[in-house]
C-alpha positions in Angstrom: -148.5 183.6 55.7 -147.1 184.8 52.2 -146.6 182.5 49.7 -146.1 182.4 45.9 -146.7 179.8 42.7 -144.0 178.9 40.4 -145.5 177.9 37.0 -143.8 174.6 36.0 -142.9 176.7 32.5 -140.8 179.1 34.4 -139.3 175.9 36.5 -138.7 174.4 33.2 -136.9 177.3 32.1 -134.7 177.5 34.8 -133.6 174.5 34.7 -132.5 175.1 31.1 -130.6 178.1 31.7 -129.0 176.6 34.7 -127.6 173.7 32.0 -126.7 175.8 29.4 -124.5 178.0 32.1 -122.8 174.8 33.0 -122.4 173.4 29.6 -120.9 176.9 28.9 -117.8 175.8 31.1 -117.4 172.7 30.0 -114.2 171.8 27.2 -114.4 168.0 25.8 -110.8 166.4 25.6 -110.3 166.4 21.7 -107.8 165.3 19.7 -106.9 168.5 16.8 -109.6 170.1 18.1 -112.1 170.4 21.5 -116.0 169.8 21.1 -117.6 173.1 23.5 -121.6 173.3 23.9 -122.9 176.6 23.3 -126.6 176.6 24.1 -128.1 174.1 22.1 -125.4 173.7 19.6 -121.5 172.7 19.6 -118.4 173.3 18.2 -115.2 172.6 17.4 -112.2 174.7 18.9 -108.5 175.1 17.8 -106.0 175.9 20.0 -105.2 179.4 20.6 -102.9 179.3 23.5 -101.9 177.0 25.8 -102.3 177.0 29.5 -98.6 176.6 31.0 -96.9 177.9 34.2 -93.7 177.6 31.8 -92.2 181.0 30.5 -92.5 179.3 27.1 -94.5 180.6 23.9 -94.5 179.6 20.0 -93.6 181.8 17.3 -95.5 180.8 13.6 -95.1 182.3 10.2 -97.4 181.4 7.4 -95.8 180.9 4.1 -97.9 181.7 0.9 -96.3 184.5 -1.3 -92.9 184.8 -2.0 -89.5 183.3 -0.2 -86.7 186.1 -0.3 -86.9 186.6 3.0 -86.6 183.2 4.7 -83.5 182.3 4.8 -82.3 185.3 6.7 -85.1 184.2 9.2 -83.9 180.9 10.0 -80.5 182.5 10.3 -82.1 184.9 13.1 -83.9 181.9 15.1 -80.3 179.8 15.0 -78.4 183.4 15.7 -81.1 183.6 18.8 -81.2 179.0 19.3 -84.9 179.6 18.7 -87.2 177.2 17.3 -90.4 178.1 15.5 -93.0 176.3 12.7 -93.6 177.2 9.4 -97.2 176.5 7.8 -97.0 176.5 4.3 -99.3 176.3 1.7 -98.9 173.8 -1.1 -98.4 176.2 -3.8 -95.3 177.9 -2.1 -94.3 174.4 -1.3 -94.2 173.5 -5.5 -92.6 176.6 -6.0 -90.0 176.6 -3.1 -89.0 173.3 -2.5 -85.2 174.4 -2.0 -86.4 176.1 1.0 -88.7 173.4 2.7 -85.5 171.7 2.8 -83.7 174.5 4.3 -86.6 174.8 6.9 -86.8 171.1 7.5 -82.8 170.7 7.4 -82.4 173.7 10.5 -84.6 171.9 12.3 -87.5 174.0 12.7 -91.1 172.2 12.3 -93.4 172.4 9.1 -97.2 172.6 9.3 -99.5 173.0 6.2 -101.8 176.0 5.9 -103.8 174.3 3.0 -102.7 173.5 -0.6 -104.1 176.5 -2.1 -105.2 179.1 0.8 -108.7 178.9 0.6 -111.3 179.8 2.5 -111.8 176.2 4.3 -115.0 176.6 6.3 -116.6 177.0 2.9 -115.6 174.3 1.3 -117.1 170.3 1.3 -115.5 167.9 3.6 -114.1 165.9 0.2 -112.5 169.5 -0.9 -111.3 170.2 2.9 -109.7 166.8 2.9 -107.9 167.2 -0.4 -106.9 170.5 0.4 -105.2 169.2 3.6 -103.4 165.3 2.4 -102.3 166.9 -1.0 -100.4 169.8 1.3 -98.8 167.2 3.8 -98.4 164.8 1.2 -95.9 167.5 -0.4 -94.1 168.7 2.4 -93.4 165.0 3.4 -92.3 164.1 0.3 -89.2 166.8 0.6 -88.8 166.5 4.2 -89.8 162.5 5.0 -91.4 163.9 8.2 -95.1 163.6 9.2 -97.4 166.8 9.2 -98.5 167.3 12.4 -99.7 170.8 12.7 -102.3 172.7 10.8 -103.5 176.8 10.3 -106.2 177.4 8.6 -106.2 180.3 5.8 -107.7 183.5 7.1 -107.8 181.4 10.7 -111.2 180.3 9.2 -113.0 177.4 10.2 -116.0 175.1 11.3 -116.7 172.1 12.6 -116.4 169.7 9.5 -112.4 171.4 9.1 -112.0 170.2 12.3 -113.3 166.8 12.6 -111.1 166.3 9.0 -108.6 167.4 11.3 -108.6 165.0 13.9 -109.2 162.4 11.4 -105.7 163.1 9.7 -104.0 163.8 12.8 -103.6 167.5 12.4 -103.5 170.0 15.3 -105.3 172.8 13.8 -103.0 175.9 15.4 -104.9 179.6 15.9 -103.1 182.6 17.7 -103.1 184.7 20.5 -100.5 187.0 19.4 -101.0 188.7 15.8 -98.1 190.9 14.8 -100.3 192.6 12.1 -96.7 192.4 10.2 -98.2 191.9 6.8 -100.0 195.5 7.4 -96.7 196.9 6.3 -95.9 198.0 10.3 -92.2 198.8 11.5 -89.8 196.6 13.0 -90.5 197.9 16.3 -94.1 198.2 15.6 -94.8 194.9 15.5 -92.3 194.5 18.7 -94.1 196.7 20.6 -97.6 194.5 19.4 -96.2 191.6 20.8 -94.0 193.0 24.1 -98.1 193.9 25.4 -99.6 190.8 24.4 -97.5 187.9 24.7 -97.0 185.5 27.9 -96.9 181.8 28.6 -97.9 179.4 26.5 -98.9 182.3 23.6 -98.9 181.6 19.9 -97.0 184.3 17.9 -98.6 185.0 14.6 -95.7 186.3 11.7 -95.7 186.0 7.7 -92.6 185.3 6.1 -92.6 187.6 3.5 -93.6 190.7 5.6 -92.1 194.0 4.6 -90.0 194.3 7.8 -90.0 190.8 9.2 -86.2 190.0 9.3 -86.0 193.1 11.5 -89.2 192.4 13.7 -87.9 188.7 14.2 -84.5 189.8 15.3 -86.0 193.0 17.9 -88.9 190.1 19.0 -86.7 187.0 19.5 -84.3 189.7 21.5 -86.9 190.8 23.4 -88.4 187.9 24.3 -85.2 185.6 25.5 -83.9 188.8 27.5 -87.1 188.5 29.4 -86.6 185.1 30.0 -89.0 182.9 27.5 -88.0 180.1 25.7 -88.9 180.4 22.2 -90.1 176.9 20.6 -91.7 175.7 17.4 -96.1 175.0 18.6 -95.5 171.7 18.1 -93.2 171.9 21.1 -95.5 174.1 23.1 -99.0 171.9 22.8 -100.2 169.2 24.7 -100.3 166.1 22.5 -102.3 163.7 24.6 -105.0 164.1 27.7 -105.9 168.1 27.5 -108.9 169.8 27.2 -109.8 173.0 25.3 -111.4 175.6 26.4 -114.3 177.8 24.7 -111.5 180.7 24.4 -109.4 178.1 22.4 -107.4 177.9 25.4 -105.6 174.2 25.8 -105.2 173.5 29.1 -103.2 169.5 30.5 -105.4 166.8 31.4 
């Protein structure tokens, strides 16, 4: 009769595979951010869409460099009664406050995206921290509203960000949907970028001072409420409590 001898080495690493494959699938519930094993290490995860049967997606635009062109965005979103969030950095904050106000006063949410757009994941946990409380503290000041939403510069990050993150109450916001607008691309360019990408619960990537981004909001809001999606601020679109993250940065409800 046939037979065969299975070292206890190989058993041994079997049995570690086999838990590494299930940690694998495995999201933590987190507050700004998810814990996910991979291997014999974790981390952190922001969220980079959300899981939602709802025809509903967010549409974001950083703010660092230059204003000329926001006004005539929020006058787009109200001409469309679309919501969206602006993440500003704290720089453009100093320089701009007229305009936080005008954000704040149409209603649309504010996020920080730092104070001065650093690289974040290479900075200490004191500098990450200051980077992030001297940013909110600003935009509060001019809007009286807590910061609830974060991006981080570059959509760099690590798991020290994060846990500063959860820490301050932040929900640190990736995307699924880059325009690419601040490549210099067309109107319908970027349209076109986000007609094949987007679908529930995506996260729309803009900059406010992109070349063409008046135009692009205007075609892209069109597009997207003649196909039948609500267009909200993220804050509106994540889960606040009892969700879990995936490792694609996907947030999924309870």
């Amino acid at each position: 009769m046939p037979f065969c001898v299975i070292k206890s080495r190989t058993i041994k690493i079997f049995l570690a595979m086999t838990v590494v494959v299930v940690l694998l699938c495995i999201s933590f519930e987190g507050g700004a951010s998810a814990l996910v094993w991979f291997g014999s290490s974790s981390r952190r995860v922001p969220v980079y869409k959300v899981d939602t049967n709802e025809k509903q997606v967010a549409i974001s635009f950083d703010a660092a460099w230059g204003a000329d062109k926001t006004q005539e965005i929020i006058d787009v979103l109200a001409e469309y009664n679309c919501t969206a969030t602006f993440f500003l950095v704290g720089f453009w904050v100093d320089k701009y406050p007229e305009m936080v106000k005008a954000i704040d006063d149409a209603g649309l949410e504010i996020g920080t995206h730092s104070n001065t757009h650093p690289d974040m994941a290479k900075l200490s946990r004191e500098s990450v921290k200051s980077e992030l409380e001297t940013s909110m503290n600003k935009i509060t000041a001019i809007t009286n509203k807590k910061v609830e939403v974060f991006r981080p510069p570059y959509g760099s990050y690590n798991n020290t960000l994060l846990s500063v993150c959860d820490e301050l109450g932040l929900t640190a916001i990736q995307w699924d949907v880059d325009s690419l607008d601040w490549k210099g691309l067309s109107a319908a360019q970027v349209t076109d970028r986000v007609m094949k990408r987007a679908g529930n619960g995506s996260i729309i990537l803009m900059h406010n001072n992109a070349d063409h981004v008046v135009d692009s909001t205007r075609l892209t809001l069109d597009w997207l409420t003649k196909n039948g999606y609500k267009v909200t601020s993220v804050g509106e679109l994540v889960y606040k409590d009892n969700y879990t993250i995936d490792a694609n940065g996907v947030q999924h409800k309870g």
